[in-house]
C-alpha atoms as one frame of an Amber mdcrd trajectory, in Angstrom:
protein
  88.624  46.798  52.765  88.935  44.825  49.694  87.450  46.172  46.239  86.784
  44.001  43.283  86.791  46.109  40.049  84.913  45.277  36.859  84.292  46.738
  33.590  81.306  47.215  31.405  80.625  44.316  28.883  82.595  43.998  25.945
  85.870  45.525  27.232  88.845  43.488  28.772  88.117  42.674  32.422  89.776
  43.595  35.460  87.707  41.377  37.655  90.720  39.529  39.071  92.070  42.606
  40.265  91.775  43.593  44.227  92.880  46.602  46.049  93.568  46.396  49.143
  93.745  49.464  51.583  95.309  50.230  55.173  93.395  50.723  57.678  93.892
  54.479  57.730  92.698  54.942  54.286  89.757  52.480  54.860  89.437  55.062
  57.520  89.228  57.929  55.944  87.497  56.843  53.043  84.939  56.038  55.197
  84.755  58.849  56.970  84.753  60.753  53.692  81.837  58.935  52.070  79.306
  59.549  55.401  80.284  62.919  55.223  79.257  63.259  51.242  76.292  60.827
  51.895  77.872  58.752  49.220  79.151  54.996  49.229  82.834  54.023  49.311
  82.481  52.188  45.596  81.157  55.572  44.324  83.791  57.262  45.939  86.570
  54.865  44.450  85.101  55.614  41.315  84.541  58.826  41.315  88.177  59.487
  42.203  89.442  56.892  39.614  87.717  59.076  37.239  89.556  62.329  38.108
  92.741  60.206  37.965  92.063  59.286  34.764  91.021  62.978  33.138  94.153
  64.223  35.146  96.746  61.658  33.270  94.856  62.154  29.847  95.857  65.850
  30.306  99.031  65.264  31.619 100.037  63.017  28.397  98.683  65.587  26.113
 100.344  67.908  27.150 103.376  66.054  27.140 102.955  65.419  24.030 102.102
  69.193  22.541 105.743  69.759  24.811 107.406  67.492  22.690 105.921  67.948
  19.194 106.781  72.165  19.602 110.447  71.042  21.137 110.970  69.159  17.629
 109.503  72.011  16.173 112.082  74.331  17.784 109.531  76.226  19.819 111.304
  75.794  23.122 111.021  78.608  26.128 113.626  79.887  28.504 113.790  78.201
  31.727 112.659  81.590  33.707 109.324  81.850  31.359 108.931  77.992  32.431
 109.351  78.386  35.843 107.271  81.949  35.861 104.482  79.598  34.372 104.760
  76.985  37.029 104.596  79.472  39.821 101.722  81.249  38.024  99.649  77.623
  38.140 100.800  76.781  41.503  99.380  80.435  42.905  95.859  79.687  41.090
C-alpha cells in the first residue's frame, strides 16, 4: 500500500512524501478499517492525529519537567517511580 499525504492550502506540502507499508500492516490495517466500517486514509489519519496530541503532551510536559528542575522543584526517585506505576495501573 502506498499513501500520498497532502496538506490543506496554504501550509508547506508534504505531497512528495510516500509511506510505504509491509504487507502485514497493509494487512491489518485493512482488516481494521472493515471492521470500523471506515477507510484506510481515514484510519491513517485518524491515528496520525492521536500521534500528534500524544507528542504535543509529551513535549509539554517535558518541558514543565525541565522549567520546575531549574526551578529546584525536583522529586525523589521513589515518588517518580510510585507515579509511573500509578499511570501504568490506570
Amino acid at each position: 500500500m502506498r499513501v500520498r499525504l497532502t496538506c490543506a492550502r496554504g501550509l508547506p506540502t508534504l505531497a512528495g512524501v510516500d509511506v510505504h507499508f509491509s504487507p502485514e500492516k497493509e494487512a491489518r490495517l485493512q482488516q481494521l478499517a472493515i471492521r470500523t466500517g471506515k477507510d484506510a486514509a481515514q484510519m491513517i489519519e485518524e491515528a496520525v492525529d492521536r500521534m500528534l496530541e500524544y507528542d504535543a503532551q509529551l513535549i509539554e510536559a517535558v518541558e514543565e519537567g525541565r522549567a520546575a528542575a531549574r526551578r529546584g522543584e525536583l522529586r525523589e526517585h521513589d515518588e517518580v517511580v510510585e507515579r509511573i506505576e500509578k499511570i501504568l495501573r490506570a
